[in-house]
C-alpha positions, 0 to 999 in steps of 0.5 A: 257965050253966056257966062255964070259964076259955080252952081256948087257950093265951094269952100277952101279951108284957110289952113290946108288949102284943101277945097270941099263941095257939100263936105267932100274933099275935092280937086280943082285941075285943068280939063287938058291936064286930067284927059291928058293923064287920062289919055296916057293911060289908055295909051299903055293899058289899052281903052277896054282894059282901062275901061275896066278899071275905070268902071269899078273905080267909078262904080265905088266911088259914086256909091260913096258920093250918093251915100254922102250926099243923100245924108247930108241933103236928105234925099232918098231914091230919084231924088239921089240919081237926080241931084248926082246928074246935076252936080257932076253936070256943075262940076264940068264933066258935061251935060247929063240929062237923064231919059228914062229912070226907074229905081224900082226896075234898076233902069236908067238912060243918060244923054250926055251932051258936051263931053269933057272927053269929046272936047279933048279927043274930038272925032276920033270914031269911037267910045271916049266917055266910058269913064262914066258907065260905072258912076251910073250903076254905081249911083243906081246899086246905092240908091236901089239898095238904100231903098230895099231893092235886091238887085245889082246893075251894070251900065254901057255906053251906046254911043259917044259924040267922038263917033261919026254920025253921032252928036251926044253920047248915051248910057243905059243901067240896067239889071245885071244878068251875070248875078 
């Protein structure tokens, strides 16, 4: 297995010992230990419920990192989605690879191939990844109406590589017709 140092910048302050990636606070923790807690919860909440919470946590929070990272290296539309699949691929969370996007229409698909949550739950024939679907629409509501674009997106997961038959999860954005 080939090996490479962190594709994202990383600083520890000498004083606080607080770690920052492009200016953002961050938390450096083992895999086990965040899917475990991960994992505790969707066991007292049940995974839709969770799921729920999950997506609108993950929808501000991408928001505010598309926000702060379009700032801070001048990127405006695609670009913004792209460096985000990037980074959060960097940072462990698994590979995303982007298949179809389209700012303008509110539309993007999203492979996802080694999954931290697959690594941990295995083949457990259903949807584990769902933590991400509100990072997506959330990316793509901040980018969109940076843009100028009215409109709002939801995203689902299609498929995820704990099911059987599948060997990398997929996600859609697309315009939300409740709004």
């Amino acid at each position: 297995m080939a090996a490479h140092a962190p594709e994202v910048p990383i600083s520890v302050d000498d004083q606080t010992g607080v770690w920052t990636t492009d200016s953002l606070p961050m938390l450096y923790v083992p895999r086990h230990f965040f899917i475990n807690n991960h994992m505790a919860i969707e066991a007292e909440l049940g995974p839709e419920r969770y799921a729920e919470i999950l997506y609108q946590a993950g929808y501000k929070s991408a928001r505010h990192w598309c926000e702060k990272e379009a700032e801070a290296h001048g990127l405006a539309g695609a670009e913004v989605f792209e460096h985000y699949m990037k980074r959060i691929s960097q940072r462990g969370w698994g590979l995303f690879i982007i298949e179809e996007l389209d700012i303008a229409k509110g539309l993007a698909r999203v492979r996802l191939e080694h999954s931290a949550f697959v690594y941990q739950y295995g083949k457990v024939n259903r949807k584990v990844d769902y933590m991400f679907t509100g990072w997506f629409a959330g990316a793509m509501d901040q980018i969109a109406e940076t843009a100028g674009y009215k409109l709002r997106t939801r995203a689902i997961q299609l498929q995820s590589a704990a099911e059987d038959g599948c060997d990398y999860g997929v996600f859609e954005v697309r315009p939300d017709s409740t709004d």
